[in-house]
Backbone as a ProteinNet text record, in pm:
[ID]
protein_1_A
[PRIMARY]
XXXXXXXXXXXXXXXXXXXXXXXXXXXXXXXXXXXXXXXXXXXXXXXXXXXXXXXXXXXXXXXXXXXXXXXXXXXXXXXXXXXXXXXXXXXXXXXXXXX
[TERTIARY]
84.2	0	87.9	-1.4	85.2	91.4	187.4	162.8	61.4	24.2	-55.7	-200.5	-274.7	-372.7	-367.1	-284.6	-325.9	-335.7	-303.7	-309.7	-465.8	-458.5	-611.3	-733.6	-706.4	-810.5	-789.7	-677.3	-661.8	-767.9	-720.7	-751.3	-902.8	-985.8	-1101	-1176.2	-1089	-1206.7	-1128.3	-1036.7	-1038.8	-1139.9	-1164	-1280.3	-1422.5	-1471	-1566.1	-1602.7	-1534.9	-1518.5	-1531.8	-1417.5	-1465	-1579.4	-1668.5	-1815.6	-1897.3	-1853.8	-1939.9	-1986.8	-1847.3	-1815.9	-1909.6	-1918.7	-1984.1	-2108.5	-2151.5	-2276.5	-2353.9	-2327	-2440.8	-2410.8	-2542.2	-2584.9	-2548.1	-2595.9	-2549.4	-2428.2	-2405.7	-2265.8	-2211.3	-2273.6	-2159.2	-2149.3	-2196.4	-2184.5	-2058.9	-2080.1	-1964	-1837.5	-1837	-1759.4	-1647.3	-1740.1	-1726.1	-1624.6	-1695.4	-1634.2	-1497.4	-1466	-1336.8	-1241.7	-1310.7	-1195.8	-1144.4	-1231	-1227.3	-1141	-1142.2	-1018	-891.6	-864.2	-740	-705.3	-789.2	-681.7	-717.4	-784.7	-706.1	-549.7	-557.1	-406	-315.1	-366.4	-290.1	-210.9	-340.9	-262.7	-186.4	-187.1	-87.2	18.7	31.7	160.1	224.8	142.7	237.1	240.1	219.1	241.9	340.3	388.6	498.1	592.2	585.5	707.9	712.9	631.3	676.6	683.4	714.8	810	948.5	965.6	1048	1147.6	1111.7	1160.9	1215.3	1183.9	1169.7	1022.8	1075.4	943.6	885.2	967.8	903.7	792.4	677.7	542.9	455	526.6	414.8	421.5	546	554.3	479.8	460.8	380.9	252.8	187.2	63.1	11.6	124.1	110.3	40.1	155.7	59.2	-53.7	-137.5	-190.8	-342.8	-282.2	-400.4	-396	-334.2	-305	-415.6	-361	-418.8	-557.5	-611.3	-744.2	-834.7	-769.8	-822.1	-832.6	-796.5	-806.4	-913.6	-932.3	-1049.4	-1135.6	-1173.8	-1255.8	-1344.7	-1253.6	-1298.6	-1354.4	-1326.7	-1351.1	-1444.4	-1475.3	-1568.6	-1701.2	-1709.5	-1838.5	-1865.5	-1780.3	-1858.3	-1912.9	-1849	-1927.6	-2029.3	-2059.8	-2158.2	-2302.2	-2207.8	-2333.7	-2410.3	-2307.9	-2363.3	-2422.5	-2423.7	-2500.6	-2649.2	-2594.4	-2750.7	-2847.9	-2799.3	-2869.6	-2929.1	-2856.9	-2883.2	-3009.7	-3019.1	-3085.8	-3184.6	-3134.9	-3233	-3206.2	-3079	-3074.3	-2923	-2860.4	-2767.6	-2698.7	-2795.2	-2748.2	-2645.3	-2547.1	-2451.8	-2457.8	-2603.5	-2654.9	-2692.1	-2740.8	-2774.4	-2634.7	-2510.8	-2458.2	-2408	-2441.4	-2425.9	-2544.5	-2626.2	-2692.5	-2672.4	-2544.7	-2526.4	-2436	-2445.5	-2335.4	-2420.5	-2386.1	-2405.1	-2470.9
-119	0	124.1	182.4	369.9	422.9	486.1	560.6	704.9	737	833	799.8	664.1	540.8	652.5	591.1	583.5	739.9	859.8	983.4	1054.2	987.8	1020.2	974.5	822	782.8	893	952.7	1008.7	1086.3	1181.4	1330.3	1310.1	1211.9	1166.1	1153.7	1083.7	1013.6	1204.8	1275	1388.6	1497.1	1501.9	1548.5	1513.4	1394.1	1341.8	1400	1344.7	1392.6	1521.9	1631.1	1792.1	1829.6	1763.3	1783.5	1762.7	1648.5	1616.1	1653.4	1704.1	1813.8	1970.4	1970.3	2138	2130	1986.9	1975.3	1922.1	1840.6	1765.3	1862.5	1781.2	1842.9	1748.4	1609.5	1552.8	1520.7	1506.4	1540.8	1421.6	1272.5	1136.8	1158.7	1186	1173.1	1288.5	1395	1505.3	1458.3	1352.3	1304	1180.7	1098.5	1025.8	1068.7	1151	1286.6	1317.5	1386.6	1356.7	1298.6	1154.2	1048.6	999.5	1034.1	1000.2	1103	1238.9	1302.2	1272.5	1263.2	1164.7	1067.1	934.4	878.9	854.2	968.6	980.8	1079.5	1140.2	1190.8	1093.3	990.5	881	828.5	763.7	739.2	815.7	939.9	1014.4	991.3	1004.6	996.5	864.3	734.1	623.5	641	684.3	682.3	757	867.3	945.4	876.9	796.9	735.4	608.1	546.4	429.6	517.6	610.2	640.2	701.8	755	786.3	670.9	529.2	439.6	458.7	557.3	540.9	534.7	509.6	486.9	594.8	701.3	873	872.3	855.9	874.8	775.5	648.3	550.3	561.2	649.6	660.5	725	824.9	975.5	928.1	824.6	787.9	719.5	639.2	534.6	655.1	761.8	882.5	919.4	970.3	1049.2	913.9	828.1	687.2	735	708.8	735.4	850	919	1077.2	1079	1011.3	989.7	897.7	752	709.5	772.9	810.9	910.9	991.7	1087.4	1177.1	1057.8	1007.4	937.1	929.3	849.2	836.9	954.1	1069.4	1188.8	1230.5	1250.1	1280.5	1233.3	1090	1027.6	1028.8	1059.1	1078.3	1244.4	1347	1487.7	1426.5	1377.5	1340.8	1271.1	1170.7	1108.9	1248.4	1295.2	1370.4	1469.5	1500.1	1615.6	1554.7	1470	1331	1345.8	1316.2	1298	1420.6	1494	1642.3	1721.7	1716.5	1731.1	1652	1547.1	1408.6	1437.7	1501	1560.4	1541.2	1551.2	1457.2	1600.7	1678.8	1820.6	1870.7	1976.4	2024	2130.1	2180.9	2314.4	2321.3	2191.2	2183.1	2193.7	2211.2	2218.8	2361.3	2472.4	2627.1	2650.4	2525.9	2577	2562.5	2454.9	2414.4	2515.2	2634.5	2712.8	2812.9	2888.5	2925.4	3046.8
0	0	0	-56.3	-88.6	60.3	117.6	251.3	215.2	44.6	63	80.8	80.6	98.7	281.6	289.5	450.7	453.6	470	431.4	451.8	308.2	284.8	342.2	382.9	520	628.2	685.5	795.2	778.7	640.4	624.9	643.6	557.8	543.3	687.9	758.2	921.6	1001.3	994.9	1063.9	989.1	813.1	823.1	883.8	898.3	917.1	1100.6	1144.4	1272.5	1335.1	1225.3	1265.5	1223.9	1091.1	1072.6	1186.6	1222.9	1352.3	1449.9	1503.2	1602.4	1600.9	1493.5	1475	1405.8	1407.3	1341.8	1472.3	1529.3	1602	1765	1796.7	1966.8	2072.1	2063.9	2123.7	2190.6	2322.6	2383.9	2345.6	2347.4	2344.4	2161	2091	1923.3	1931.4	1983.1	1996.2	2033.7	2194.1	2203.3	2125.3	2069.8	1982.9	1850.3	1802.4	1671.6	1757.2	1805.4	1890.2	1886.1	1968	1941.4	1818.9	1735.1	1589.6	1539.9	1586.5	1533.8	1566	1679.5	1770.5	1697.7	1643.6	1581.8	1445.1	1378.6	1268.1	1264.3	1382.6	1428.1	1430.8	1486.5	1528.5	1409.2	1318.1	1155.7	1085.5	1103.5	1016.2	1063	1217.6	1283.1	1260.1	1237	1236.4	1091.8	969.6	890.4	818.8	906.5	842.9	915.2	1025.4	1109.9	1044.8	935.7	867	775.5	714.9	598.1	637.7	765.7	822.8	842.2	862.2	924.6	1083.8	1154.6	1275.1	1370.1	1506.4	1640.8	1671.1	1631.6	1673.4	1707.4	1584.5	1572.9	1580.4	1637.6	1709.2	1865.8	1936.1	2036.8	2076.8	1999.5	2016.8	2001.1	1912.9	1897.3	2030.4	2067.6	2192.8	2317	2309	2427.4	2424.9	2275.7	2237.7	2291.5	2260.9	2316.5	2443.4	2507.9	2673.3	2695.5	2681.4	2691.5	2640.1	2538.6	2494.4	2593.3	2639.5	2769.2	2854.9	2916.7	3082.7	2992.3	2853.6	2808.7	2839	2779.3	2773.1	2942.5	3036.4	3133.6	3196.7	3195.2	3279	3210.7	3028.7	2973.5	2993.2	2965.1	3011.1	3127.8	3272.7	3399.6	3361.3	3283.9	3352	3223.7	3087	3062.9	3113.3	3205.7	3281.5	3405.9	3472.8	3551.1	3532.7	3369.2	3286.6	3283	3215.9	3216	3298.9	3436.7	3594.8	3587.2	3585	3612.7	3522.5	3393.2	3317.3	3224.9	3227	3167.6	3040.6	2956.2	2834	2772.8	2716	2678.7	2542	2514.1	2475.9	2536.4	2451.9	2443.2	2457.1	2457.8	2486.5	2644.3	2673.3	2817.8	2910.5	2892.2	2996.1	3044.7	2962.1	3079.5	3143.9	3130.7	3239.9	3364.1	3401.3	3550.1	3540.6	3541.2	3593.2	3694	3815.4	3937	3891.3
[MASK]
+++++++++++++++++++++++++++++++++++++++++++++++++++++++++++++++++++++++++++++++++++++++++++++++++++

């Protein structure tokens, strides 16, 4: 396979994702769109580090996972507790818990 194959999937699932992001309401589809930008980050990075022939950018991908778990976890609790709170799952619904 061409490393520009993989490229263009990236570019493709990071457009898809920033549509997402600025299109929908829903907080877990928002969230979702997200992670989906992350690793299409991810693919570019191992893909210029397999043309590179070095670990650089799978190391860096290996974090960027890291760093997306822990999102993940902290995201879906203030999601759930948006949930409880409002019975609403909107992205609009959360300035309203502000004081």
């Amino acid at each position: 396979m061409n490393p520009a194959n993989y490229l263009v999937l990236s570019a493709l699932l990071f457009t898809i994702g920033a549509v997402g992001v600025l299109l929908r309401r829903n907080a877990i589809v928002v969230f979702m769109c997200v992670e989906l930008m992350l690793n299409a980050a991810n693919l570019t990075l191992v893909t210029f580090s397999r043309i590179n022939g070095t670990l650089d950018g799978q190391i860096i991908a290996f974090f960027v996972m890291v760093v997306a778990a822990a999102e993940v976890v902290i995201g879906l609790a203030v999601i759930l507790t948006i949930f409880r709170t409002r019975r609403s799952a909107s992205v609009d619904d959360v300035n309203l818990l502000k004081y």
